[in-house]
Structure formats: C-alpha cells, structure tokens
N, C-alpha and C positions, 0 to 999 in steps of 0.2 A: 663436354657440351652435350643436353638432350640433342637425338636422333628424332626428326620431323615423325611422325609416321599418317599425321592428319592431314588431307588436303582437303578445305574448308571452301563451301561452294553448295548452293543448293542445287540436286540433279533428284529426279522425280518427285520422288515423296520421301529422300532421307538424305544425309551428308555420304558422299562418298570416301570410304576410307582405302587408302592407299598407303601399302609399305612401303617405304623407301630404303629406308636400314635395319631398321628394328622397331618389331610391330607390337615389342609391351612398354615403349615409354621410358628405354634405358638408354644410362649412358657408359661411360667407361674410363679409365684415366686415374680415379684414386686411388692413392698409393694406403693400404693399412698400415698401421702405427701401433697395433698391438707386440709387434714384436713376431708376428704368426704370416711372415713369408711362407711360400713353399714353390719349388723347383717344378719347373718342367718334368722334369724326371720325375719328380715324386709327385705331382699328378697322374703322370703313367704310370705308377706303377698303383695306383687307389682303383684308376679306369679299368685295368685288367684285373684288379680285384674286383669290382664292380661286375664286371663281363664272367668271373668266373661264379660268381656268388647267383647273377642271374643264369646261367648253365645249370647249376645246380640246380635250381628251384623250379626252370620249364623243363629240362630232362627227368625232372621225377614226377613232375605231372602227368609227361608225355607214356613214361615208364611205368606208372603204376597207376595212371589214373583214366588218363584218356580212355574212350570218351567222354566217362565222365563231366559234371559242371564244373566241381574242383577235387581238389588233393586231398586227403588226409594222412597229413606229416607221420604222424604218428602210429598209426594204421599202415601207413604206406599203402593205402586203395584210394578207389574213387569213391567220393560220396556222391550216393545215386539219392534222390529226394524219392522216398518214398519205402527203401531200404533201409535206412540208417534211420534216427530216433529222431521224432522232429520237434525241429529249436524252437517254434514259431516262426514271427515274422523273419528268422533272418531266413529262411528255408524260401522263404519267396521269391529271391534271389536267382533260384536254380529253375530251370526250366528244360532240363535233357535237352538241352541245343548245345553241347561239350560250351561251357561260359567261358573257365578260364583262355582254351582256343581262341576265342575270339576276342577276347579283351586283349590277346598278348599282342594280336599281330601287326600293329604299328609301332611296338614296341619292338619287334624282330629289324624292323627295315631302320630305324634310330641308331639300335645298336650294332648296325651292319650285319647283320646275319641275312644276309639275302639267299642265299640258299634256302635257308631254316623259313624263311617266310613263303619263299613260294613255295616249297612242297607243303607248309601248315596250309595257304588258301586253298592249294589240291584237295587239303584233306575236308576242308570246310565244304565247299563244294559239292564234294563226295559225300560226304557222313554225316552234317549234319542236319535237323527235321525239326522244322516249327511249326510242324499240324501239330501239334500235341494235345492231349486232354490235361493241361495242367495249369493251376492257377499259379502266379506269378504277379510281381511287382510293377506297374505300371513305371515307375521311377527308374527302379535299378534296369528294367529290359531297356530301356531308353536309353538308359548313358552306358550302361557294358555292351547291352548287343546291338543295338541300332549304333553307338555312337562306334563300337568296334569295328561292324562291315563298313561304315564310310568310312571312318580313318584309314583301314584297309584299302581299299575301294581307291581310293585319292592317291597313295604311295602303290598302289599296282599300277595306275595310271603314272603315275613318274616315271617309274623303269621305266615301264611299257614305251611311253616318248623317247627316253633315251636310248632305244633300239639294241637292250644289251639285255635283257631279259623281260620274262612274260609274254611274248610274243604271242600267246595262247589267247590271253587273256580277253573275253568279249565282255566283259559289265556283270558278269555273273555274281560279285558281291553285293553289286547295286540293286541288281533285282531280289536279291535276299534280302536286302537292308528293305524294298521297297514294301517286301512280301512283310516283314516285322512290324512298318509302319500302319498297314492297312488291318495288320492281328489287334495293333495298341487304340484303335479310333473309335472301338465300340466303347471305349472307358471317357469319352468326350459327350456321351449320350445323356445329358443333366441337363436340369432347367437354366443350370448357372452356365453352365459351360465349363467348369471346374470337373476336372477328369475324377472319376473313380480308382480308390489308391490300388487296385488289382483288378483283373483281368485275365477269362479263361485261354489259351492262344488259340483253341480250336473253336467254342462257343459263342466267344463274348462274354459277355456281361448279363443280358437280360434272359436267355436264356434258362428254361429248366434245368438243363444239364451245365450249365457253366458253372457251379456253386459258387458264385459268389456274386455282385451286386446288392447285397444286402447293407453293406458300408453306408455311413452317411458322412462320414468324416474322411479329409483328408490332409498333409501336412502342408506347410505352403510352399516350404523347396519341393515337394511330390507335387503341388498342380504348377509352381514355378519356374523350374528344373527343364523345360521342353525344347523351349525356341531357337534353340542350336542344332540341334541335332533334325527336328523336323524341317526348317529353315533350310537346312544344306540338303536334305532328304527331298524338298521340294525344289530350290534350285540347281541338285544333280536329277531330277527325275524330269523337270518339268511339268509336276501334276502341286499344284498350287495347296491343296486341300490341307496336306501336313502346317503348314507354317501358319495358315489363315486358323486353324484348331490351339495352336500352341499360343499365335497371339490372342485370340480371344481371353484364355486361360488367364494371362499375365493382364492382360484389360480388366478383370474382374478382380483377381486381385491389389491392383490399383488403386479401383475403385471402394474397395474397401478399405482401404489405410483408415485409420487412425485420423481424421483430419485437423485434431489440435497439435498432436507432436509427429504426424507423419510415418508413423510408426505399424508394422502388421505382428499379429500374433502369430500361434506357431500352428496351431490345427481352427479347421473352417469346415465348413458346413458346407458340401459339396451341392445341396440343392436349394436352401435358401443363402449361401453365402453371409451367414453368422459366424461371427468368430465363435470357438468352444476354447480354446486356451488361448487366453490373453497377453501371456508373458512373451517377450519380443526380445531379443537378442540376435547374435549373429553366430552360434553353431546350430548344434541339432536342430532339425525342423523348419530353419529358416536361411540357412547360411546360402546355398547354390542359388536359390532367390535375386537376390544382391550380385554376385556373380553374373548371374546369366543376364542380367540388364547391363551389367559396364562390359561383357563381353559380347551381346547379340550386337551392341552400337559398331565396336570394332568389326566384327563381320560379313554386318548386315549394312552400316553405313546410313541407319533409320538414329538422327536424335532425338526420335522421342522415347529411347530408353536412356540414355545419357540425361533426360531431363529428370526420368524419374529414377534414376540411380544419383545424380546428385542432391534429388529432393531427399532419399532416404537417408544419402548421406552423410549430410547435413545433420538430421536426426539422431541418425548413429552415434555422432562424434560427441553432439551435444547431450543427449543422456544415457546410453549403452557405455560408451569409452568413456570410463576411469581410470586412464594411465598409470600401469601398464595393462590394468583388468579391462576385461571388457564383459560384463556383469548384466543380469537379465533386467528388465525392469517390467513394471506394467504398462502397458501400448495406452491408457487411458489415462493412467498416475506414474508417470513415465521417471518422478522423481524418487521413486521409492522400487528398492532392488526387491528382485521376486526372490532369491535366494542367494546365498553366499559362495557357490559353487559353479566351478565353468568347467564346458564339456570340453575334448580333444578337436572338435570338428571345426572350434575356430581356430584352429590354428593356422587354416587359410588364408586368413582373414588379410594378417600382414602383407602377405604377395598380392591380394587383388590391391590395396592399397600402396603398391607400388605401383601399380597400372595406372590408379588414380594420381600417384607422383606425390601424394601424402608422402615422406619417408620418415620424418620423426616420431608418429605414431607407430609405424610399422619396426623399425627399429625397437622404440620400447617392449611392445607385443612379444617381437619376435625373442628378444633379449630375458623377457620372463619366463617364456617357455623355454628356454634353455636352459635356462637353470632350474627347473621344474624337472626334466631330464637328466643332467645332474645329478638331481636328489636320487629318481627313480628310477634311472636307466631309459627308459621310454614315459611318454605323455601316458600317463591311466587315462581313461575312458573320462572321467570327471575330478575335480581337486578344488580343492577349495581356495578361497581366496588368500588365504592362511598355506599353500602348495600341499595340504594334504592330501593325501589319496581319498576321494570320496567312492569313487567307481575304479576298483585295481585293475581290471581286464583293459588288453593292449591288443586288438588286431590286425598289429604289423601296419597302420593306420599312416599315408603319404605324406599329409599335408604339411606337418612341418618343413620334411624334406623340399616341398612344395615353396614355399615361401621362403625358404635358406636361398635356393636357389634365384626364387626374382631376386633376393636381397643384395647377391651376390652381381647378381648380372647389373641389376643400380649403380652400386656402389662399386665394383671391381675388389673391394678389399676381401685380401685374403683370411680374413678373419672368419667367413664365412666358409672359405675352404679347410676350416678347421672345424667349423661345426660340421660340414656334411664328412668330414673324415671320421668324427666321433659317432655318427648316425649307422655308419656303414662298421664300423670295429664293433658297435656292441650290437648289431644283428648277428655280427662274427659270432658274437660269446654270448648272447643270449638266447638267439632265435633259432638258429642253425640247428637241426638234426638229421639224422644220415637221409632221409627220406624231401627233403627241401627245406622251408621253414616254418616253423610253429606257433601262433600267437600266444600271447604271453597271458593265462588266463587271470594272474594279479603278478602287481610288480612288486607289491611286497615279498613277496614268496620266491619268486621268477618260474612258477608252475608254468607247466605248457597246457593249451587245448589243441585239439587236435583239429585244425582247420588253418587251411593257408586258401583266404580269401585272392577273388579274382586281381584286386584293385592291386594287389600287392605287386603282382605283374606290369597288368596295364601303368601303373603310375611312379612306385617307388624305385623302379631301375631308370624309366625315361629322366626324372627328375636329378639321381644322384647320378645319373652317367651325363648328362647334360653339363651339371657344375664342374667334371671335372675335363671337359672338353672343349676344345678349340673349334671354331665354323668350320674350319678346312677339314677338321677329323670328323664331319657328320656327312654322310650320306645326303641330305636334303638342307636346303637353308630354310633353316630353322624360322627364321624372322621373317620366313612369307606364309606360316602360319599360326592358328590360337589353338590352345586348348581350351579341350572341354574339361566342364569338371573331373569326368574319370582320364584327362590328359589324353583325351583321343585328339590326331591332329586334322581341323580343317582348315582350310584354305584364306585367307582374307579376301582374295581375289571375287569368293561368291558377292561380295557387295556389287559389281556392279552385274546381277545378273537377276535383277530384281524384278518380281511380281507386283502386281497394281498393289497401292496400299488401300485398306477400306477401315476408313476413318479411324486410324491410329493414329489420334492427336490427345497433348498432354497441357492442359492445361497451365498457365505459369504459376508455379507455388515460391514466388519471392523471386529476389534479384540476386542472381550470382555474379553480378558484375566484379562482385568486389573480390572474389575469388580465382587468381590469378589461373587456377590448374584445373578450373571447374570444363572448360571445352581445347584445353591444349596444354602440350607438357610443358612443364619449368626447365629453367637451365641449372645446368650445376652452382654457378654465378649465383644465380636465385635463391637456392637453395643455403648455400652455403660458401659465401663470397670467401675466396681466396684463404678456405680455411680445409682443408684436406684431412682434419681428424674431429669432423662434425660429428660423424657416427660413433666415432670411437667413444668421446664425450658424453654425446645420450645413451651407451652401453653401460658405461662406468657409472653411470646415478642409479644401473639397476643389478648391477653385478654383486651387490649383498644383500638381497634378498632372501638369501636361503644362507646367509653367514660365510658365505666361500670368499676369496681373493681379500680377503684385508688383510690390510699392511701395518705391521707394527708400530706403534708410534707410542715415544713417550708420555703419560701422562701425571700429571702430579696426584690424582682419583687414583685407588688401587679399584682394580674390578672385581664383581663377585666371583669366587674359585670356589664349585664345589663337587663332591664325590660323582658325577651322576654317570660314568660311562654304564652302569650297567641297567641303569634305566629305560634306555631307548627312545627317551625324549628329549628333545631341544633346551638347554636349561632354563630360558624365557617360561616354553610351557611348563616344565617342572615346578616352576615358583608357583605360575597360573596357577597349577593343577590346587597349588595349597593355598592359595588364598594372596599372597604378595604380585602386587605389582608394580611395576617398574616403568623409569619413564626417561627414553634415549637422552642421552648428556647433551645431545644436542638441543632438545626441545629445551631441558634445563636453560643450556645458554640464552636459548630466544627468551627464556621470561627472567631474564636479569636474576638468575639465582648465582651469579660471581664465577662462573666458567668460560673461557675462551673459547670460543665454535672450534678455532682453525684448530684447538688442540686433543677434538673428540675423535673419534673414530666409529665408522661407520657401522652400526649392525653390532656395536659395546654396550650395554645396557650399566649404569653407575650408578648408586644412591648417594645423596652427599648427605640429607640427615632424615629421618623416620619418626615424624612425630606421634604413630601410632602405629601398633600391631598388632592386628584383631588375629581372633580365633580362628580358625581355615574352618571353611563351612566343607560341610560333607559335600563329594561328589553325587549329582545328581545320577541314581542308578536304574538303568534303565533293564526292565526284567524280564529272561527268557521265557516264550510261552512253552508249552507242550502238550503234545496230540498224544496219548494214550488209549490205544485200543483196547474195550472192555468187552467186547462180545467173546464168543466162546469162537475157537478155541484160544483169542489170544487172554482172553481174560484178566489186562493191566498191565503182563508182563511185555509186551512191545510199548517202547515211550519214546516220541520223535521231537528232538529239539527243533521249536520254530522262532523266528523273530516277531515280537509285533508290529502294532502300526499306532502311530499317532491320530490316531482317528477310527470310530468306532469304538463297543463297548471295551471298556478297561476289565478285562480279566484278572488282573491286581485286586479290583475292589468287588469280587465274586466269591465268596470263601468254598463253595461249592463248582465253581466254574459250570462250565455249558457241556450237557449231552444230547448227542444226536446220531442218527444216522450218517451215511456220508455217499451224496450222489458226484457223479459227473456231468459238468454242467456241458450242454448242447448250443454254441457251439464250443468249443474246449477254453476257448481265450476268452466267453464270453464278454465278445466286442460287438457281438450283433444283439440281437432280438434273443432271448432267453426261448429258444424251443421246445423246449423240456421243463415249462412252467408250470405245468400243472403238477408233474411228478414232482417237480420242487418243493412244492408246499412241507415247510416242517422240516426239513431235510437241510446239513450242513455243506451245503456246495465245494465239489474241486474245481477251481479253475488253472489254468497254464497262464503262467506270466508271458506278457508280450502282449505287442499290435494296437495296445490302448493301458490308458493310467488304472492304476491299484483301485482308485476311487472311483471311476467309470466302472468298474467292471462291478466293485459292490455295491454301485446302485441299483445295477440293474439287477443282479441277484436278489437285494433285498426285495425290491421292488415283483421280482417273482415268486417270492415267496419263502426264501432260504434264510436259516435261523444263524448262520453262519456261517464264513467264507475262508477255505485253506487253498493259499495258494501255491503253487507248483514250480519252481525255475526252470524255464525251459532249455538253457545251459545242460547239457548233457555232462555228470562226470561230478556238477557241484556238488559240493556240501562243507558242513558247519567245520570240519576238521584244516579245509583248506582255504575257503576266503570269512572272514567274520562276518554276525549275524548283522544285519541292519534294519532300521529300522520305517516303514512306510508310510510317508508323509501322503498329503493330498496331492490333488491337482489344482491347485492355486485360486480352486472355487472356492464356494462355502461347502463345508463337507458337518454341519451340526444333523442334517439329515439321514446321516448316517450313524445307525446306534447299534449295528449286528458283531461280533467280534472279528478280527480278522486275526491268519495267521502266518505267515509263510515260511514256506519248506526250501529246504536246496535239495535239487534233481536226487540225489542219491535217496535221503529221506523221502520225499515224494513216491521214490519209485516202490517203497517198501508198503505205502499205502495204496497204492494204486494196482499192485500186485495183489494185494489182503482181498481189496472190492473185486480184482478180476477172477478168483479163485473161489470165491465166500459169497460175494452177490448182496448181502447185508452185512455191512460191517459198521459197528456201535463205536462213537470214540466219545472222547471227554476231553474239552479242551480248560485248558487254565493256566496258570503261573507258575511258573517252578520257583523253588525256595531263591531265597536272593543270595546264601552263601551256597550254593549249591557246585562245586566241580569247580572251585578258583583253587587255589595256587594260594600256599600260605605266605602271605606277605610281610613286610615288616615295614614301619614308618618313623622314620627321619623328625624328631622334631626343632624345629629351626628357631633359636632365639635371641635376639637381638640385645645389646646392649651399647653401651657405650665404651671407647678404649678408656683405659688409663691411663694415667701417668708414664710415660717409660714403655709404652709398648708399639710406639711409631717407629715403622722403619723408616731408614734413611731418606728422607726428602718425603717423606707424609706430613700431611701438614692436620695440626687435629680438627679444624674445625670443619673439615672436609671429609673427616672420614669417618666412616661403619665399619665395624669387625664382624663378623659371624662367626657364632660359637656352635658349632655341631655335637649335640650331646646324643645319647643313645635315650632314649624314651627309657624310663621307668615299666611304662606301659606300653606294652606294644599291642598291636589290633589280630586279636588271633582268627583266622577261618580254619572251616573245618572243610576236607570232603567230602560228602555222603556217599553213604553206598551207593549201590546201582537200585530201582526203583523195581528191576523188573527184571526178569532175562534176560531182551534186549533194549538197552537204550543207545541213543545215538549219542555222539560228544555235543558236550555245549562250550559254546563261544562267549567271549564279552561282546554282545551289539557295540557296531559302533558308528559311522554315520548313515543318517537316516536318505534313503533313496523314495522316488517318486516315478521313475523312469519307470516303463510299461516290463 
C-alpha cells in the first residue's frame, strides 16, 4: 500500500506537505520474481563494501588532496584551479573553498561516520575562504557548496538535539552557507531576472575586476536549478531575499515555455529571455529544471510548482518519451527528434518519475539504461538510440544509481539490489586506483582521466549505501527528508515555515482531473492489482535490446550464422554496414508472411525468401583534416590530425586547401564578444572547446574577421590515439551562414600548436584533407551471396520454402589499402571519425 505523505488543505499561499512514512511516494511488499533474492547477510556485506570503497575515495582526498577543490586519482594531488591546465567550463566548478569537503559532509553523518564529520565541519570552519578572486559556476556553487553547508548545517543540528555530539556547535555553517548566498545574488542582477551562468565570489558580476558578466546566455537547469537550496537558505536564515530571487528565476522561465506543446529549450537569453537553443528534452541543460519543480512542491508545500511540473509533464510524456528513449525534440515542432542520441544526465529522470508514481515508464527507462551498461560497463556521456557510444567519457556520473535506488524503494524487488550490486563491482574493477577513483575517459577503451569529481562523493555513496540499508541501520530517518539534486539532504518540515508568497500563481493549462497521480500517490492495487510481477513484465519487453537474456526456442526458420567474431560488430550492423537488411520474424508474422508469433524469438533476425539483392553501396567516408605547419622552422614537417565538421567550408573540395597565420582567440572559448577583433582580421583563429556550441563560437569568429577556425579540446591528456576522431555538427540553428573551415584538435595535438605560437609568435599553417586511404589497416571484404537451396540440402525439419542458405565465398577481388609514409618528421596518428558531436 502507497505511504500518505500529502496532507491536502489550503494553508497560506501553498499546500502543506507533511511526512508521515515516506516522503518520495513509496511503497513496499513486492516480492521479485526474477529469481534475484539476496540475504540479509549479503546485503551486509555490499554495505561494508560500500563503506569501504567510500574510505577509500575520502581518505585519499583527505591524504593528498585536501585543501584542495578535488583529487586527482592519478596524480595523487590536489587539483588547485589555476595550477593545473584548464578544462574550461568544467574548471568553474572549483572555487578554492576545498569543494570535495563540503559536498561530502552529509554524506559522513548517512554513513555513520560521525566522528569523521565533525572534525570535517572543524576543519570547514577553520580553513575554508569564499572571499576569493575567482570566477565560478553560479549552478554548481549552488547545489555543491550552498546545498553542502545546509545539508550540513541541518544534520549538525540533529546531533546537536540529541545531546550526544556537537555541543560546540553555534550555526557556523549557516552563516557560511549565508555568506555563499549573498556572493551568488549579484548573478540575479538582469533585466529578466534570469541569473548570469558565473560569478566573481569576491566582485560580482558587473564589476571591472570580476571578469566576467559578459555572458548573455544561460542554460535553463543553471537559471532553474535554485529554489531549494535558496528556499531552505531563506527559511533557515530568515532573510527572505534568497527564495523571492530563485522564484522570480523559475517565473520567467515559465513564462517562457513553449505555449503550444508546453515545452522549454535548453539555453535562453538571460536578458531579453529568447530561447537560443530550441531543442527540449530531459538531460543536459534541462533536466534539474523538472526536478526542482516536483521537489520545491514537496518542501515548500507551494502548488504552484506541482501545477507547472505536471503541465511539463504532460509534455514530456506526450513528445520527449518514446519508450523506453527519451529523445530531444523541437520545443516548437515538438514532433520531430532534434537528434538520435541521449545524454547520461537523464538517467534521473526514472527516480523523479517515481516521485510522480508514473512506474511503468520509469521501469522501462530505467531497464534500457541497464542494459546500455551491460554493453559498456558504465552509461558514456551520450549513446545513441541504437546504445552506441556517442560520447565514451564516464565521470563516475550518480544518477543511475540514483534512480535504481527510488526504483528499489517502489518496488521492494530485489532485482534492483542486483543492479546496484553490479554498479558497485564494476567501480570495483573499473574505476578504482590506489589514489581513490578515476573517471573513465571512454568506455570503449576503459582509459582513466585523472579527476574524481565532487558529486561522486556527495551522491554515489548516499545513494548505493541507502539501497542496501535498512531505516533502523541509518543514523537519521531518512523519509523526513528530500534531496537535492546534488543528494544534499533537506528537511520537508521547511514547508510550514513559509514567507509571504508574491504573486506566484500558475495559471490552469488543462484539466488533470483525469489523472489519478497528478496531486496524490497511487496505491499498489492501482498500479497493479493483485499482480506482484508488474515490473518484472515491463523489464522482460526490454531485456533484448542489446541481444542479452534470450532463450532458446525452437524454430522451424534456421537463423543467419556467420563468421563475424572478429569484426567487432553486431551482426544486424554487419549486414547494415553491407547493404542487406532484415526484418524481425516477428514483424514478418504481423504481415501474414506464414510464421507463427508465439514461435519467434526475441532480438533473432530470419529471412524467409529475398526477392532481390542489390550491390552494397560504399560506405559513406567521412575524411580526416590536417593542420600542417609551413613556416620556418617547422617547414610542413609537423602534421596534426584533426576531425572536421559538418558545417562550414568543405576542405575535401579545396585541392589547395586554406593558409594562414594562426592567432588565439580573446576570450579563449570565444563565448563572449571576440576582443581581439581587430588583430583577427585574416588570421586562422584557436579557440578551446567548451562553455558554448562549435557553431556559436564560429560565428563569432567569423564574424570578427578570422579566415578560419581550430579548435582545441579542452580535456587535458586527449588525443586521436585514444578516443576516435568526430565529427562537428551544428547547434540545431541554421548554420548555411557559416562558410569558414573548421577543425578540431584533441588536447595533446592542440598543445603541439599552441606551444609552436608561444615560442615562434607567427606561426603559418595549411589546413586540408588528408588522403582518404591514408594510415588504415589493410582490410579484406567478405562477399556475401545468396542463392537458392537445392534439392537434398535441407537439414532435418527445414522446410524449403522457408528457407535461405548463405554461401560465403572469398572475393576474387579483395579491396587493397595502402599505408603511407609519414608526411613529415612529426605527424600525429589518425583515426577513423566516428560519430559526429555538437556538445560545446
């Protein structure tokens, strides 16, 4: 049976929310049917591996990093911003206030380490200093170090009541958290009211000295992302001003939706409140968004975020969710997918969806992403709809774990204590190194980078030591409070401690009457009457998705059998790659081609007869660029493999390709104003990837005057040897505007150029196309041709009019490449490009 946790009643200006059992809308009681019990005991003993794996990872922060923001694994030091080489935007991140510190520390009192926490808040206290001169994330300072000293702050104040430790304690995080709040408010300083995505801690914003308020953009989880954390910040301080900024924020956003499909984009225009990307989904850019409206209602006890979280809802379900995907679309032409590829970041998405008591969707979701892990040991960064790796980089990233966990706490079935056991064994064996843990810089590979972000603290232990824990085994009951998105815990009790509301009302967009769980949970009964392996059911329609878990069954169809373990593809894509395609026995049965459903098999591809068999059309080849530097002294002999982009001139159809000088653009990411415009003129621009799209940045370059654009990864350590070339698509505008070449580098090659200009001061390159057989690998091709069986060659129980033979012969002809030499003294390796990115 749902656990009440709404009590329904109008009190000032919102619904007051009250816990009674459990404050996410769970219930408990199903028994799993997968066969995937597990023991008491053998819970304990994952918890104490959980306990020791976090040991590991805060004692080497503590050991080699501290003060530091964060660790680096691999290094075994601290990464100081400003020391170390910088990423871009994720460097925004750090703000010499030790980050990892203070994201951990509600994370100490979860896992019972109360010792460990209070000497950490001693040392928070003591050491650390947010006058700083340093620009910084308006977003992430928000949810790691604001949302960290209240989380804090809230569980100091527990002991403290329970007169058994902190005795000391007078509000000293609160007035840090306070000191935090009042550094972040100068980024609220816009016509719109929509915050500026950074912020100096000691200047502000508008400030000479602050460098930065030049932005005009911001994403809509960064202006969305606030009203929890300021909300709790204004009612533990009593100073109003935080909550009344953050709702403003989320009011303008609002008001911007999309008004035929309800829909918001992902970047806006922080002073006239214009979308600038249009495309609308539920990870990157938009995800906490959504979140922080079905979680401010819980907290806050105000429904007019419950109104417009189930107006988005609604939205969501109806053109974003394509089960089990959940795929971008346009906020305008909402029927048409912006691209084929989804980020890691929804993988939240399922747990808030248990909150909302949706579970069948959530289950699906949750159930593709596991097998997407599966395939790659952790979620990549991006994948395509297809579970390709689109973006290989893994930064030890929560959310799944996140969402195993509500699924868990729903359902009770143990099925889900098998996924967080498999989350937790391959951190064991993939992430682990003597110095804590390492993100995975592609999972193709299983390369490390050397960064063990804060979140990984703050969230991935609360979450997987949560699932494998009983209430009586937590320090605090748990179900009297929410998390924030970075899993800081506050109070729900703040709802009734409410400041006057000013005019936060939501106008009605349609009738949810009809919607059973739109303002209260469902019962199990509701969900799924008297049937205890619901879940199991909607798992099993997605468990072959990636070819795993089928079960043998007879067929009268023999299946296609062919050579391809050494291929390294799927033998579906194999055929693709050559031109043949196929079409599940199943669909055959739907269109009366004489096959029985019940006797296909799931994720078997069958041909019953081939009325034709065209030529395999060549694969489309898409071709490496390269930067060769001609000035003296390198004279041609340095040649740097780059990928290009789908946009801008085609260097392919250049027989001479482009020379030029080569400046660095001012500001380096150029995401702002192009300051160095005038030295531009004629000049082939470097810029550093990040903070803004490939296509924004070469407008404005071209736009100041630059003949053409190489771009930099700002990934410390990349190159063409270790993740494949890709290739750079737009930003979902019109990009025929743009006609200047573009190129990009991976960090290693970048730094060989960037070294040449800091040494040499004018350095001449020449960019173009490298040959198309250039550095492959001599291959050989399979040619596959079909006939008809004869007489006498049916085995037993084939029946002929059912069946295809494949006759594998060896080509006559086989496709020769060549090597080539080296071009030069030094060239860098080249890659085959392979899927095209857009990501800043």
């Amino acid at each position: 049976m749902w656990k009440n946790w709404i009590r329904r009643g109008a009190q000032g200006c919102g619904w007051l929310v009250m816990v009674l059992a459990a404050v996410f809308c769970l219930f408990t009681g199903v028994t799993g049917q997968d066969g995937n019990t597990m023991t008491a005991e053998e819970k304990s003993k994952i918890r104490d591996q959980i306990l020791e794996m976090f040991d590991h990872a805060y004692d080497s922060y503590m050991k080699y990093a501290y003060p530091a923001d964060e660790l680096m694994p691999l290094s075994c030091k601290g990464r100081v911003r400003g020391l170390e080489p910088n990423r871009g935007d994720i460097d925004d991140s750090l703000g010499k206030f030790s980050l990892t510190l203070i994201d951990t520390l509600d994370t100490l009192v979860l896992l019972n380490k109360l010792d460990e926490f209070e000497e950490a808040v001693k040392k928070t206290i003591s050491d650390v200093r947010l006058d700083n001169d340093i620009v910084v994330s308006v977003f992430e300072t928000n949810i790691r170090v604001l949302g960290g000293l209240l989380g804090a702050h809230v569980m100091a104040e527990v002991l403290k009541q329970r007169g058994e430790r902190m005795q000391w304690y007078r509000d000293e995080l609160l007035h840090m958290a306070k000191d935090v709040g009042y550094r972040l408010l100068p980024a609220f300083n816009t016509t719109s009211g929509l915050p500026y995505p950074r912020v100096n801690l000691r200047y502000g914003v508008l400030s000479p000295l602050s460098r930065t308020g030049t932005e005009s953009d911001t994403c809509t989880a960064c202006a969305g992302t606030m009203i929890l954390e300021f909300a709790a910040l204004s009612r533990l301080s009593g100073d109003t001003i935080f909550e009344e900024h953050a709702r403003k924020a989320l009011d303008v956003l609002w008001e911007k939706r999309q008004r035929g499909s309800d829909l918001v984009g992902t970047v806006i225009n922080i002073h006239n409140g214009e979308w600038v990307r249009r495309d609308s989904g539920v990870g990157a850019g938009i995800d906490s968004y959504y979140e922080y409206l079905m979680k401010a209602y819980i907290l806050l006890g105000d429904k007019v975020y419950l109104e417009r979280f189930n107006t988005h809802y609604s939205a969501i379900m109806k053109y974003i969710s394509q089960p089990p995907l959940l795929l971008n679309v346009h906020m305008h032409n909402p029927t048409v997918n912006v691209h084929s590829w989804m980020d890691s970041l929804l993988a939240f998405f399922p747990g808030l969806q248990v909150l909302r008591g949706d579970l069948k969707p959530a289950i699906e979701t949750h159930e593709m992403l596991y097998q997407v892990t599966k395939q790659h040991n952790f979620l990549p960064e991006a994948f395509t709809s297809e579970f390709r790796v689109h973006w290989g980089q893994h930064p030890l990233r929560p959310e799944f774990a996140e969402s195993t966990y509500f699924l868990y706490k729903a359902t009770g079935d143990p099925y889900y204590l098998k996924v967080g056991q498999s989350i937790v064994e391959k951190l064991n064996a993939h992430a682990r190194v003597p110095c804590g843990f390492a993100a995975v810089q592609d999972v193709r590979t299983g390369t490390h980078e050397d960064r063990m972000d804060s979140f990984f603290l703050a969230e991935m232990f609360k979450y997987l030591y949560l699932l494998f824990s009983e209430k009586s085994q937590l320090p605090i009951n748990i179900d009297e409070y929410i998390f924030t998105t970075e899993a800081h815990l506050l109070p729900v009790s703040l709802s009734t401690n409410q400041p006057p509301c000013h005019s936060n009302n939501t106008e009605p967009q349609g009738s949810h009457m009809d919607d059973l769980f739109s303002y209260s949970c469902p019962s199990a009964q509701t969900l799924f009457p008297n049937n205890p392996t619901f879940a199991k059911t909607i798992r099993d329609s997605y468990k072959y998705l990636n070819g795993v878990g089928r079960l043998h069954q007879n067929s009268p169809v023999s299946g296609i059998k062919l050579p391809l373990h050494d291929t390294g593809l799927e033998p579906v894509e194999f055929l693709k790659s050559m031109g043949i395609s196929l079409t599940p026995l199943s669909e055959l049965a739907s269109a009366s081609l004489g096959f029985a459903a019940e006797n296909t098999q799931k994720g078997v591809y069958k041909l019953k007869l081939v009325a034709e068999v065209s030529q395999t059309p060549e694969h489309e080849e898409v071709v490496p660029l390269m930067v060769q530097l001609i000035s003296p002294p390198f004279l041609g002999r340095t040649v740097l493999t780059g990928g290009p982009a789908k946009f801008g001139m085609d260097l392919t159809k250049q027989e001479h390709g482009l020379k030029g000088s080569i400046m660095r653009s001012v500001p380096y990411t150029a995401c702002g104003s192009i300051e160095n415009a005038v030295e531009m003129q004629g000049h082939i621009a470097l810029a550093l990837r990040g903070d803004c799209m490939f296509a924004a940045k070469a407008r404005r370059l071209q736009e100041a005057g630059a003949i053409g654009v190489i771009f930099i990864d700002h990934r410390v350590g990349s190159s063409c040897g270790k993740t494949p070339l890709f290739q750079m698509v737009g930003d979902g505008e019109t990009i025929d505007d743009i006609t200047i070449p573009l190129v990009f580098l991976f960090s290693n090659d970048g730094a060989i150029l960037t070294a040449a200009l800091e040494e040499h001061h004018n350095v001449d390159v020449l960019l173009l196309a490298k040959e198309k057989r250039l550095c492959k690998e001599k291959t050989e091709k399979l040619n596959i041709k079909f006939r008809l069986a004869k007489d006498g060659e049916f085995a037993e129980g084939e029946v002929e009019s059912t069946t295809i033979q494949l006759v594998l012969e060896q080509s006559e002809e086989t496709t020769e490449t060549d090597v080539d030499g080296r071009e030069g003294d030094q060239e860098t390796c080249t890659s085959s490009p392979k899927n095209p990115e857009s990501s800043p």
